[in-house]
Structure formats: structure tokens, C-alpha cells
N, C-alpha and C positions, 0 to 999 in steps of 0.2 A: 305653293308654287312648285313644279317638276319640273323634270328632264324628258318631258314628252317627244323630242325631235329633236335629233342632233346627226348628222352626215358624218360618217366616219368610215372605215374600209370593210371593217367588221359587216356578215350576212344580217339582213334585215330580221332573218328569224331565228337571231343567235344574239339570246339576252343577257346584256351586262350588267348587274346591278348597281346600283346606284353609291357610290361611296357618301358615307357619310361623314362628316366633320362637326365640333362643336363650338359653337361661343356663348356668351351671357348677352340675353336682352336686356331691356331696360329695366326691367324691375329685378333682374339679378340671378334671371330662371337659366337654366341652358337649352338652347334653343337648336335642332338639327340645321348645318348649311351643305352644299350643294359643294362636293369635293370634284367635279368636273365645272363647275359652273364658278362656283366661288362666291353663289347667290342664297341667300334666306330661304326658306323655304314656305314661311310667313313671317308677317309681320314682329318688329321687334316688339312693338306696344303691346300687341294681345293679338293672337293668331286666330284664333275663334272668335273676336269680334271683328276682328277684318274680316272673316267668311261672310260673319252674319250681315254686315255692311255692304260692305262689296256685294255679292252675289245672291246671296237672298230678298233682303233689300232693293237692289236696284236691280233684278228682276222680278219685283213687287210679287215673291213666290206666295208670302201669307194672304193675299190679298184670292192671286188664282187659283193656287189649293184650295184653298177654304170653300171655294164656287166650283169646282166641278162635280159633274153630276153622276149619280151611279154608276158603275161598271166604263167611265169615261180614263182613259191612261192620258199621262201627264209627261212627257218624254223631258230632260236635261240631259244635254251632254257636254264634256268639262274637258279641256285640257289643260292641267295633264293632273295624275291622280294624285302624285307625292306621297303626303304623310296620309291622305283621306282625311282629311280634316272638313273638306268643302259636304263632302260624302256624311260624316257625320253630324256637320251642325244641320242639313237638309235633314236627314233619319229624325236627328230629335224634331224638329219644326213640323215636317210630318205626322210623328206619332202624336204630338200635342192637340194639330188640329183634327186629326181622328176622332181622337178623345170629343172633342168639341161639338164635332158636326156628324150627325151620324149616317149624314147619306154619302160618308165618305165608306161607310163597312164594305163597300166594294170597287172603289175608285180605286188606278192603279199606279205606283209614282215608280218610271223605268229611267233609272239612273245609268248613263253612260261615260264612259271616260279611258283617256289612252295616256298611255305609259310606256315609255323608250326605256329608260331606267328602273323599274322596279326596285323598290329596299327592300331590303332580303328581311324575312321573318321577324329575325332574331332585333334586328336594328331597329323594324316597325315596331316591335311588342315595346322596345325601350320608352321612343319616342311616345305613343298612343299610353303610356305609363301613367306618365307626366299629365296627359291631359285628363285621364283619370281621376288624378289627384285632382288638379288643379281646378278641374269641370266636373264636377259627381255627376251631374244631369247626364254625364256622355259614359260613364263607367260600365254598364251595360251593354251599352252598342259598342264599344269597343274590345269588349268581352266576346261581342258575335262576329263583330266581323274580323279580326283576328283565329275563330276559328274556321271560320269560311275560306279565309286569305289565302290562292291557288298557289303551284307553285310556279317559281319563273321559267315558266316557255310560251314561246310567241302564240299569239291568235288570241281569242276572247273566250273568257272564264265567264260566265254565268253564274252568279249566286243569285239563290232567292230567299229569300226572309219572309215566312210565308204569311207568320202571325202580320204583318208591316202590310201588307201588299205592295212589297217593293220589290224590285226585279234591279238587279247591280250586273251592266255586262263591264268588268274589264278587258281592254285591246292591250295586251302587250306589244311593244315594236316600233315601228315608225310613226306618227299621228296622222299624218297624208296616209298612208298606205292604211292606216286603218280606218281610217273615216271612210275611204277609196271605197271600203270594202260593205261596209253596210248597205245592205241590197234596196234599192228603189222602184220596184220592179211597178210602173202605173197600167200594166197590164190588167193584173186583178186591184181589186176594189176593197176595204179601202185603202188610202197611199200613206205610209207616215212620214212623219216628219220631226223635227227636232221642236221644241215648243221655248227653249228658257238655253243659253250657251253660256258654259263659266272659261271665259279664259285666263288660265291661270298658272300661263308657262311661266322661265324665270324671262327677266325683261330682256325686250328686243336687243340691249347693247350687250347681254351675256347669250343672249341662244337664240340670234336673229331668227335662223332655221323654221321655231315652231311662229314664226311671222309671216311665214312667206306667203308669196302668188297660192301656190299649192294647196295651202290651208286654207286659206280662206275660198277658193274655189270650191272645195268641200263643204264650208260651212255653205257659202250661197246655195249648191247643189240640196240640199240637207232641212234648208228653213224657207219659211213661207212668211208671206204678210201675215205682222201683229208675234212673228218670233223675235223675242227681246234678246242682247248682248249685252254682259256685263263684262269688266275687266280693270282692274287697277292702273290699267297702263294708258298714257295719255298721249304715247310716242303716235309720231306723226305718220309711221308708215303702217301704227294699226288705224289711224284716224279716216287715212286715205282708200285704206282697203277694204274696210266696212262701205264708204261711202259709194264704193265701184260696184258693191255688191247688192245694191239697193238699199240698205239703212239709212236710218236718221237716226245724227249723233248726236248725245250733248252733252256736255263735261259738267258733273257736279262734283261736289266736296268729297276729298279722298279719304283715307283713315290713315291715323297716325301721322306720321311724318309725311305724308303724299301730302299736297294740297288739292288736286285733283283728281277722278279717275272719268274714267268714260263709259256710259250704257248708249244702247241703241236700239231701235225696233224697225223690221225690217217691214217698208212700206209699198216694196214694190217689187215683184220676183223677174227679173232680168231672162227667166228660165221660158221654155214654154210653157203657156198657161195651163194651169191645172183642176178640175172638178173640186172646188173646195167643199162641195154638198156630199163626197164620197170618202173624204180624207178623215185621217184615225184622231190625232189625239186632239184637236181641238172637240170634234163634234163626240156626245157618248154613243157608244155603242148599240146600236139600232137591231142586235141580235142577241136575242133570248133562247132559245133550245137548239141544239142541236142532238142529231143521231149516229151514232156509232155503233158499226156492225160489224164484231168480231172482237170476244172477249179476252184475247191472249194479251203477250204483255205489249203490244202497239197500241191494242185498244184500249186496253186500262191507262197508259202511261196518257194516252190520246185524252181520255176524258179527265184525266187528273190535270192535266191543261188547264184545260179549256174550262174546266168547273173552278179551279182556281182564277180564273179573270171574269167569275159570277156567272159565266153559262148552265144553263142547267143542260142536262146531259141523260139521255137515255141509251144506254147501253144496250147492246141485243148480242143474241149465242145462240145459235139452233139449238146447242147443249148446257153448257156449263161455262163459267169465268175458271181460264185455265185448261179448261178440256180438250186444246190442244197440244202443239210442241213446245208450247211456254210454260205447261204443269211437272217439268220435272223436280225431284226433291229437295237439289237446290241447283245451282245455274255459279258459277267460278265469273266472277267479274276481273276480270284480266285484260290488257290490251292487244293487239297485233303490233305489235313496236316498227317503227318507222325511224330511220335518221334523222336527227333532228331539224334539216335541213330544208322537209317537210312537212314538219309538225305542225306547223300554224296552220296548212289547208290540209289536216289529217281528221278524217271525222272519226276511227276508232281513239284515240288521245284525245281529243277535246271533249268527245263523247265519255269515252271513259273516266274524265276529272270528276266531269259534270256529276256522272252519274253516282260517282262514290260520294261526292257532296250531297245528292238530295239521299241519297238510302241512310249516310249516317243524321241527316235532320228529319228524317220518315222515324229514324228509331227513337225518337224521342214521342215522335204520337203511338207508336205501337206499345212504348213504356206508361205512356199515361193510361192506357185501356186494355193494360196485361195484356198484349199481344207478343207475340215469340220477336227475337229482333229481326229485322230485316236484311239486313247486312251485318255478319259474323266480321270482325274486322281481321282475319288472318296474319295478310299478305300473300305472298304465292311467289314462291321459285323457277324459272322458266328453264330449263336445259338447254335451250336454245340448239335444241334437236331438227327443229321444225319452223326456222323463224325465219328474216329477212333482217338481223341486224345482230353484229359481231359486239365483242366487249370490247373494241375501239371507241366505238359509236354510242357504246350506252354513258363512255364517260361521259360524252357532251353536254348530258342529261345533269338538271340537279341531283342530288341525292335522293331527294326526299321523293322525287316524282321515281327514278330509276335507277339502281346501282350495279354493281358486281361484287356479291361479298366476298371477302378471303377465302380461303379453302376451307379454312378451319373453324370459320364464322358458320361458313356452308352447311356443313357436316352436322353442328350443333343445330343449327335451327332447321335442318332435315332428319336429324338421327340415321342420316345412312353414314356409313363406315368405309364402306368397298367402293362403291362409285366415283369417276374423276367426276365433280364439281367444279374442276377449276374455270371454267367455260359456264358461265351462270349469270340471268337477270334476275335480279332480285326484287317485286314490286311491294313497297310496303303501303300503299293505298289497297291493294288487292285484297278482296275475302267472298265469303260465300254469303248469294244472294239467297233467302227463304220466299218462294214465289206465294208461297199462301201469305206469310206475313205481311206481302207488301199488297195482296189481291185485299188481303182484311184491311188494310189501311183506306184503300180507294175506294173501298166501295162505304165506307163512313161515312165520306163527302155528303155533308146535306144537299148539294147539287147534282149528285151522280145516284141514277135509279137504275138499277140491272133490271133485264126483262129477258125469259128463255121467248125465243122465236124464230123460226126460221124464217126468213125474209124469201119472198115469192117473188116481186116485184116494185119496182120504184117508178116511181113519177117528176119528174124535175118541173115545175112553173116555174113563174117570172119573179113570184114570192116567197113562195115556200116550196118544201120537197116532202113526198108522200111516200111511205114506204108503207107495203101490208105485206103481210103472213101470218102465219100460224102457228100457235102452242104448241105447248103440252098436250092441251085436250083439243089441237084439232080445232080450235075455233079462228076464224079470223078475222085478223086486227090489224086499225088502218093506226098510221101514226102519223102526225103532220110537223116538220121541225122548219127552221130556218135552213140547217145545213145540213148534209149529211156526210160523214168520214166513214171511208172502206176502210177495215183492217181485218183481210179475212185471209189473210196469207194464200197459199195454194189458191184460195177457192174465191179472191178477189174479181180474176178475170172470166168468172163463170157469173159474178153480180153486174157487169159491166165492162164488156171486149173490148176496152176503151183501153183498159190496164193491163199492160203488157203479160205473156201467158207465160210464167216466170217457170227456172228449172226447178223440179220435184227432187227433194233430198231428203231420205229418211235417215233418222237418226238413232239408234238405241243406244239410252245410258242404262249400266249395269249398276247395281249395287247389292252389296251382302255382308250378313254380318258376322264380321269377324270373332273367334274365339278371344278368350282376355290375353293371352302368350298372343294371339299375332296382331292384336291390337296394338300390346305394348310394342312393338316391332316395323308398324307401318309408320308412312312418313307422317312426319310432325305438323309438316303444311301444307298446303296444296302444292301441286307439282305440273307443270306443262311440259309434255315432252312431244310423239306424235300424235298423243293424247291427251288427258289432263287425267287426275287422281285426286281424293280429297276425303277425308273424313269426317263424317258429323253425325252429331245427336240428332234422334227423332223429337221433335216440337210437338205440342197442341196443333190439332190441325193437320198435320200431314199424313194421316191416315184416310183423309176427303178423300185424297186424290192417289193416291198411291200406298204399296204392301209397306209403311212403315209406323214401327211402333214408341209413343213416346219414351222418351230415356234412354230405348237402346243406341248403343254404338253399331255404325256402319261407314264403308268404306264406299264411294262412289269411282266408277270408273267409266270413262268416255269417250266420245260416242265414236258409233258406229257411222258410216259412209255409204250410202249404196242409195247411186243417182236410178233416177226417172224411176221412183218407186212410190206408191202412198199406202201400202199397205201398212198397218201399224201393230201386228200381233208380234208377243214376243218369241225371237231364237236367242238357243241355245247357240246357236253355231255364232251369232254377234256377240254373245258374252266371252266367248273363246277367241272372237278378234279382237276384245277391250285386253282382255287378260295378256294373250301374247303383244299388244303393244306396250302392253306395261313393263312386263317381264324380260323385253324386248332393250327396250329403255334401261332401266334398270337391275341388271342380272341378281343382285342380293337378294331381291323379292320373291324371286323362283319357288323359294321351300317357302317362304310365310304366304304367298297369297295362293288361294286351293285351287286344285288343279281340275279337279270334279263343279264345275257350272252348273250344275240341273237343278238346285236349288237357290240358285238365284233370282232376284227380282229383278227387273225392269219396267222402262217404261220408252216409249217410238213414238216420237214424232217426225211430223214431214218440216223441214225446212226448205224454203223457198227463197231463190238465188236468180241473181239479173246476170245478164253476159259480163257486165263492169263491174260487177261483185257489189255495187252500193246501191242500198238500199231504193223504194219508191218515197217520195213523201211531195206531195203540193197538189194543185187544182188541176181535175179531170182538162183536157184538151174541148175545148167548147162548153165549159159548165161553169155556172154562177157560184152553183150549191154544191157540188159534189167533190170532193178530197178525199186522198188515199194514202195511206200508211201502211207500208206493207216491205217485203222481201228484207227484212232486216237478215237472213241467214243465221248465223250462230251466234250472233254476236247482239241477241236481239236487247236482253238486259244493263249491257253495255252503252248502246246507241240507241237504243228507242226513248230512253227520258230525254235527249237533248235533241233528238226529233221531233218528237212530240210539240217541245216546247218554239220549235221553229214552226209547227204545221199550226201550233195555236195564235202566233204573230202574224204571220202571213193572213190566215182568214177574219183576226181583229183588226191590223192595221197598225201593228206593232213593229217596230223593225227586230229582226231577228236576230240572236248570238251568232248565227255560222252566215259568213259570206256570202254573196253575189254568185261566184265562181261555184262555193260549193253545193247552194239553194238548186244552179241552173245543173250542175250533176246530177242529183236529185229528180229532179223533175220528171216528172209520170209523163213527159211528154218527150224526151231528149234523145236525141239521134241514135245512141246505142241500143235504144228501144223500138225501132220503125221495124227490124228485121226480125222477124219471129224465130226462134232457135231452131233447128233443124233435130 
């Protein structure tokens, strides 16, 4: 049980954690209680057999798992998350029946759930200990999702667990205001819905709150006829509110000390009626290929999607995967920091969680097939030269997501000396992304096929979408898919003037390698100032695409600026603007980094930029089949995997991690987009 919804004076997206308190169950264990609430947080008898009872059970989960059909998702949503206990006896029942059935190898279980209070790390590792021991079946998943476990700032955390095919969004925050927020948009096809609801606040006479009108408004808005409700509580004002909602209730046998609890299945939708022959996760999935055109990292993130929910995926590049402005050496995952006050509708911060959580679960596939890692796990120091938020503001932040280190912390984990640091964001999720490592991972997919082709022309029907062009050799070739996704940056609205004609930004990053005296001498971690700086060893592989050589030491420095440009040859005269912003920033560097350019590398590409600075991602303006991913700007490795994974829900019928509010910013359609830049 949680602290899903509580009213208090405290900012909706300013998270308290949850206090914890302890006593002894009945068999003599200690069990966490609810230091705001004053309430259990399961069961004294057995906490894990109350889940299994309660909620899996009386949303007969083994019975409809077991029956769904390929590539078909399975939505539950919970409130509220607590310890995760509900989260992990589902994971194990899940993997069990995988094991069993095996036309489950692609069926997808998208676990939902909101939390007002989150327990902080340290407090969860304790609790999730215990159940360890006590449950070995669960030792494992609690081993993962502990390191998945985000940190506490509002909005919804995305984890995926990729071997499971389980998709985990947590909403930190209010439970209304986040339910509010998951997008129902019956515009495009198909609609989701919620399939199986665990309610599992503490009871209505300690937290009437997560009882209210409001909630349950959500849940009716949310579920469809033949969606079941389970919930331990047998109070009369959740009896009455289901019933208002269209359910049918019936009290059977509670666990442990209850004597009753209550399920329900909803028989009649109170809503406007809706296309149930179009909607997502009752009916499976009716699409099998889709095409993707434009190999940078929107389209690669795009078909790593979409191949992980059993799409097969053909990939297309007039050139190369990479061989635009997403081929550089490496790419600094860092955020644009925001007050916390707008964290929760912040797409570079939720973007940037997400992303640092799938690159460090990517490097576990790149470790199993010797590939270079993917995400170097640094961290990175911002000077906050160049930003929009003071070290007032980063306090508000946990630690672990943002800090300000000391002066003298600063200094050691930079090796600069001379510099005032005292003014400094410290991100220790931050490090350097390897764009081949993560290009060699997606393209292993046995779902995702790369193909060089220049795309000539497209055809939209009413069933499929046809796209021809031509090789290599000049031959051409028709392709026929279910859908088609643009991500072809710049060169988006020349496939289709439908997609806004976005500003051209080129970019040149520098890099070169330093002597072993100014090696030992540069900074220790990456560095953000009006620029960024950063250090690293040449890989396997990064000689594809650019003048770098395995094992040597180099120094990267970034980028250049210079609007409404696409040429992509390299200057000198842009390595002398990285160099003087460096040097600019940081005066000690003056003697160690060379003053002589001409033997430096590089590499330019064009980035592409909307008037609203956020990026394109959803369904063309009049098209069934056609989706765009596109103008992510600088920040494409950062945001393009939790885009991706919103542009892959929307076209399955999935409901998506990022908002209503943020979806319709978004949108290839949205008013800041009608007036072409001048």
C-alpha cells in the first residue's frame, strides 16, 4: 500500500519521500509502516501473498496473460507503488508464464503506477532485502529493479527490462494529476486503455484523498468494458464509486485479517462510445513492418522501438547509419537543467534519466558481444557559464539526480587548480555516449534490417505505405510496409512538405590528440561551459566514421554555431572558435591546450531546430501511416531514446511515458509550426 495522494501546501512537483517507520508482523519479521499515514504497507500475515491474492488473483492475471497473443500489450495500472511489491510478484508471474507459453516471446506486460511519496533508495534496498530473503523467487528482480530505481523528481520514469518485455512507467506526484496526464488522444488509431487496475493506497480512513471523485474519474476516463478492479478495501465510498463509474462489484474473501475485499469489471463505459475493433491492448497488434528513413540516432533509437515491441523494421540511409550529425566521436549526455518547478513537464530531464538508464542496460548487450561500451559513465561538471539555473535551484534537486560540489571536491574531480569552481553543477548520471557502440547494438536486432537507399518517392494507401528508390548500384526498389517514420533531419521536409521546414544549424566538433604532459594536465571529466570538453580513448570501430585511432588518447571540444548553413567541410577557423571558448572559460588551459589548429580533426554536421526549440515526433497532419522524428537539435542522444519510445506507443496503442501536454508540443502538427521561419 502507498502514499499515492495526499493534499498538502507543498508544489505538486516538489517530492517528499516517504518516511519510513517499523514494527513486527505476525510471524515476528519487521515490516515497513507509513510515518505520514500511520498505515502498513502490506499485509501483516504475508505481503506477497496478499499481492498474489488480492491483485493478481482477483484480476484473474494468470488466466489473461497466459492467452494473449503475439506482439498483443497487456496494460495494469496500480496505485500507488510503495515498497513495489505488487510490481514484483506480477515480474515473477510474468516471467513464469513466458517460460510456459511461448507465443508469449513477444507479448508485452506495460506496468503503470503513481507515487506521491517515493522511499528514498537507501530505505527501498532495506525493505526489498527482506523480501529477498524471505522470497528467493524475487532475489533477482529485485536486484534489477533496484538498479533501475529513478531518482525522486516528479513526472514519469520509464524503465524497461528488455529480456521481460516489460515496460515499468513510474508517475511520481499527485495520482490525479498523473493519471490526468497520460495521453488518450482517439484521434489516431489504435486508443489504449488500462486492461487490469491494482488499487493499493493506504485505506480511505488514513488517505481518504487517493479515494476521491477525482481518481476515480481517471480511472472511468482510462478503462473500457471487461477492464477488471481489484483492491482490498471494502469501504463504502470505494463501493459506491466504482459503481458510478460503470463497474460491477462483488465482495469476495479478503486475506489475512480482512474478511473481505472487492474486484470489479467494468460493464459499461459512461464515456463516449469508442471503435473497440481499433483499440490497443485488448486486440494484438495488426502491424508487422514498418519503414524508417533516416539512419542518425532518431532513426536508430526509432527502430529500436519499434523492433522491441516485435516490429520488424527496415531501416533506409541514402548513405550510411551515422553518416550524418549523429556520427560524431562521442556525444556528452548532459541535461539543459530547469528549476525544479518544472521538471515533471521537462523533456530534456526526463529525457535525459531515461536515457542514461537504457545506455547503461545497452552496455550489458554490447559486453556480451565485445562491443566498445556505450555510455562511458563519467559524470560531467557544468560551470554554469551558459545555463538557466543557479546553485539555489540545483539544491532542490536530489543529490544523486544534481548537486554543487565543494570547492575542493570540485577541483579534485576536475584537476583544475586556478579556476573559481565555486558556482558548479555536478551531474553524476552524466558521461560520454560511443555513437558506433550504440549504432552496433541496434542494428543486431533480429527485427531491424539496414538498407542503403535513397528514397525517390512515397505512396500512402489505405493499407500499406510504398516507398521506392535507389542503391548503390542505381537499381530501383519498391518497398511496401505498414508504416512509415521520417527521421531524416534537415532533409525531412524535402520527403514530405507536410513537416515543418526546420532551421539549419551546423555544427563542428574538434578533437586532437594531445601530448602525454598535456594529457596529464586536461580536465579529468567532461566539462560544460559555453561549450563542452571531454576526453576519451579511441574504440573498435571508431575509425568507420571518423580520423580516430584505437587506444589513442584525445581530447574533444565543442561545437561550433553557424545558423542557416549545411555545408559540412572542415575549418580551421571553427577549431579556433572551440579552442577560444575553452580557453575563454577556463584561462589555465591557455598553455596546455595548442594554440596551432591545422592538425586537428573534425567532424560537421547540420543540426536542425524548430522556432519552440522542441523537437518533431507523431503522426503527419492527414496520414494513417506516416510519422516523423525529427529536429531533436543538440541534444539528440539525450532525447531521442524517450522519444522514440513515445512515437513507438502512439503508433501501437500504448499509452506513452511523456504527457498529454507534452505529446501535443510535440506534434508535427502544433501551431508554432503553421508559420515557416522567415
Amino acid at each position: 500500500m502507498s502514499t499515492a495522494h495526499i493534499n498538502n501546501t507543498q508544489p505538486s512537483n516538489l517530492i517528499t519521500p516517504a518516511k519510513i517507520d517499523w514494527q513486527r508482523d505476525d510471524t515476528g519479521n519487521m515490516v515497513p509502516v507509513s510515518g505520514e499515514f500511520g498505515d502498513v504497507y502490506f499485509s501483516h500475515a504475508d505481503g506477497l501473498a496478499e499481492s498474489r491474492h488480492v491483485f493478481l488473483a482477483h484480476n484473474q492475471l494468470p488466466e489473461r496473460l497466459a492467452n494473449l497473443a503475439p506482439k498483443q500489450c497487456f496494460t495494469i495500472a496500480e496505485l500507488g507503488f510503495g515498497t513495489g511489491l505488487n510490481l514484483l510478484a506480477t515480474w515473477q508471474l510474468w516471467q513464469e508464464l513466458r517460460d510456459a507459453h511461448p507465443q508469449l516471446a513477444t507479448a508485452r506486460l506495460h506496468f503503470i503506477t503513481t507515487e506521491k511519496f517515493p522511499i528514498l533508495f537507501a530505505d527501498l534496498k532495506q525493505i526489498l532485502a527482506l523480501w529477498a530473503q524471505r522470497a528467493p523467487e524475487l532475489a533477482e528482480l529485485v536486484e534489477r529493479l533496484l538498479a533501475a530505481y529513478p531518482p525522486l523528481i516528479a513526472g514519469c520514469h520509464r524503465l524497461n527490462f528488455l529480456d521481460d518485455n516489460l515496460t515499468v512507467d513510474m508517475w511520481f506526484g499527485d495520482a490525479a494529476d498523473s493519471l490526468a496526464k497520460l495521453a488518450l488522444n482517439t484521434a489516431t488509431k489504435p486508443v489504449p486503455y488500462v486492461d487490469a487496475w491494482f488499487l493499493d493506497g493506504f485505506a480511505p480512513s488514513c488517505n481518504s484523498a487517493l479515494w476521491a471523485y477525482d481518481i476515480f474519474t481517471q480511472i472511468q476516463r482510462l478503462s473500457r468494458p471487461k477492464t477488471t478492479v481489484a483492491t482490498y478495501s471494502c469501504a463504502g465510498i470505494v463501493k459506491r464509486a466504482l459503481q458510478n463509474c460503470g463497474f460491477e462489484i462483488k465482495k469476495v474473501k479478503g486475506f489475512g485479517r480482512k474478511r473481505e475485499m472487492l474486484t470489479a469489471v467494468m460493464i459499461e463505459s459512461l464515456l463516449p462510445a469508442r471503435d473497440s475493433s481499433t483499440e490497443g491492448s485488448t486486440h494484438p497488434c495488426a502491424q508487422n513492418h514498418t519503414i524508417i528513413v533516416g539512419a542518425g540516432v532518431s532513426g536508430l533509437l526509432a527502430a529500436w522501438s519499434l523492433a522491441n515491441r516485435g516490429i520488424q523494421v527496415t531501416l533506409l540511409d541514402k548513405f550510411a547509419p551515422l553518416a550524418g550529425a549523429s556520427g560524431n566521436p562521442r556525444a556528452l549526455l548532459a541535461p539543459k537543467m530547469t528549476p525544479i518547478h518544472h521538471v515533471d513537464e521537462h523533456l530534456h530531464t526526463i529525457g535525459y534519466l531515461y536515457s542514461s538508464r537504457l545506455y547503461r542496460l545497452l552496455n550489458l548487450n554490447a559486453q556480451k558481444h565485445g562491443i566498445a561500451p556505450i555510455l562511458e559513465p563519467t559524470g560531467a561538471l557544468d560551470l554554469l557559464i551558459k545555463a538557466n539555473i543557479g546553485t539555489e535551484q540545483i539544491a532542490d534537486y536530489p543529490d544523486d539526480m544534481a548537486t554543487t560540489l565543494p570547492l575542493t571536491q570540485a577541483q579534485e574531480a576536475t584537476g583544475l587548480t586556478v579556476q573559481d569552481l565555486t558556482e558548479n553543477l555536478y551531474l553524476p548520471y552524466s558521461g560520454l555516449v560511443n555513437p558506433q557502440a550504440l549504432k552496433n547494438v541496434i542494428l543486431m536486432h533480429p527485427f531491424i534490417c539496414f538498407q542503403q537507399l535513397e528514397v525517390g518517392s512515397m505512396s500512402e494507401m489505405e493499407r500499406h505505405i510504398c516507398v521506392k528508390g535507389s542503391n548503390q548500384d542505381k537499381d530501383i526498389i519498391s518497398i511496401t510496409a505498414d508504416n512509415m517514420v521520417i527521421c531524416a533531419a534537415f532533409e525531412s521536409h524535402q520527403l514530405d512538405q507536410r513537416i515543418f521546414d526546420c532551421r539549419k544549424i551546423r555544427g563542428q566538433l574538434s578533437w586532437f590528440k594531445p601530448t602525454t604532459k598535456q594529457w596529464a594536465k586536461l580536465p579529468k571529466l567532461p566539462l560544460k561551459y559555453s561549450g563542452y570538453c571531454a576526453s576519451f580513448i579511441g574504440q573498435a570501430f571508431d575509425s568507420k566514421l571518423n580520423n580516430v585511432v584505437e587506444g589513442e588518447q584525445y581530447l574533444l571540444l565543442g561545437a561550433s554555431f553557424v545558423r542557416n548553413e549545411t555545408d559540412t567541410d572542415i575549418r580551421n577557423a571553427e577549431h579556433q572558435i572551440s579552442r577560444e571558448k575553452l580557453v575563454t572559460a577556463i584561462p589555465e588551459l591557455e598553455t596546455i591546450i595548442p594554440s596551432d589548429t591545422s592538425l586537428w580533426q573534425g567532424r560537421a554536421g547540420i543540426r536542425t531546430q524548430t522556432p519552440d526549440y522542441h523537437p518533431i515526433v507523431g503522426p503527419l497532419l492527414n496520414s494513417k501511416r506516416i510519422w516523423v522524428m525529427s529536429a531533436m537539435g543538440a541534444k539528440g542522444y539525450a532525447i531521442a531514446p524517450i522519444c522514440a519510445e513515445a512515437l513507438a506507443d502512439r503508433m501501437l496503442g500504448s499509452f506513452a511515458s511523456l504527457s498529454a501536454a507534452m505529446l501535443a508540443r510535440l506534434s508535427p502538427n502544433r501551431t508554432r509550426l503553421q508559420t515557416p521561419l522567415v
